[in-house]
N, C-alpha and C positions, 0 to 999 in steps of 0.2 A: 557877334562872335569875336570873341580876341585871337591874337594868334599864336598860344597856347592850346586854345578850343580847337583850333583851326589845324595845326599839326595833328593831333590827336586824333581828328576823325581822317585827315588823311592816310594817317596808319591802318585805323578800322578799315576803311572802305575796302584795304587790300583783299578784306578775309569777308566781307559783307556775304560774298554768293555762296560760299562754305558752309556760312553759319545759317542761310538759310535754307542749303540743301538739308543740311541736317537737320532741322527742324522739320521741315516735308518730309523726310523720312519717319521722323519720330509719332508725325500727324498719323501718315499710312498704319503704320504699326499700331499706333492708337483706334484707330477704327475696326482695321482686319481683327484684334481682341476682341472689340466692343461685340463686332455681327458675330462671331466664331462664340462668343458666350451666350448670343440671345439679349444681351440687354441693348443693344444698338435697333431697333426698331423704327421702322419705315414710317409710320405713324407720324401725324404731325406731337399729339399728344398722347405718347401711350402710357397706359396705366399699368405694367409694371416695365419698364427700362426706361432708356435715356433718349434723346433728342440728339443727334451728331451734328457737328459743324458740318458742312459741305462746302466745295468750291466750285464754283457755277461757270458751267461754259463759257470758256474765251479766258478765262481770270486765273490768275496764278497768287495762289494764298501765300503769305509768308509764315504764317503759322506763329507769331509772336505769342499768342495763345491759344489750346484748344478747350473753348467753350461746349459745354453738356448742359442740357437744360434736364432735371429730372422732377416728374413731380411730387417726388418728398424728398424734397434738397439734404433737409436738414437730418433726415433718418441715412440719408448717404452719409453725408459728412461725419456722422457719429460712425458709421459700419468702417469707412476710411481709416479714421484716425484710430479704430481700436485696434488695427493689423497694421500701425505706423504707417500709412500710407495718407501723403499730404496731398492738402486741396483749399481750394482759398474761392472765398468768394469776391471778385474783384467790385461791384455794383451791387452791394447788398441794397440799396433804394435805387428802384429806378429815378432815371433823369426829370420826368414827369412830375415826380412825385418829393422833388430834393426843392429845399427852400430856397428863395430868390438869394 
């Protein structure tokens, strides 16, 4: 890291816990939707809603993203973007499954 890099992130670090309170907020809010509509489902794999991130005892999530697993991605993503509502698939191949 040069110390250009190096000033730079000492200015972030000021706001680090801010940004990720807000993000933890945004998570909660993301979920209490998810159960309060019915498609947030307890199920490892339910057949019609989504799969929730969760954060596990002791662990404190930063939330840099919240992952949904649904199983018809791809019929989400279309219902998504016909109401402008964005979504990305970050790992469209799994790591397993990606060439050397």
């Amino acid at each position: 890291m040069d110390g250009f890099q190096g000033a730079v992130l000492a200015v972030k670090l000021k706001y680090i816990g801010a940004w990720t309170e807000a993000r933890r907020a945004l998570a909660a809010r993301y979920h209490a939707l998810f159960c309060a509509s019915r498609f947030g489902r307890g199920r490892p794999y339910p057949e019609h809603g989504v799969v929730l991130p969760r954060e596990l005892p002791g662990a404190r999530h930063v939330w840099h993203q919240y992952v949904i697993r649904a199983p018809r991605r791809d019929a989400l993503r279309e219902f998504l973007s016909a109401r402008g509502i964005g979504s990305e698939i970050y790992y469209p191949l799994p790591l397993h499954q990606q060439k050397r």
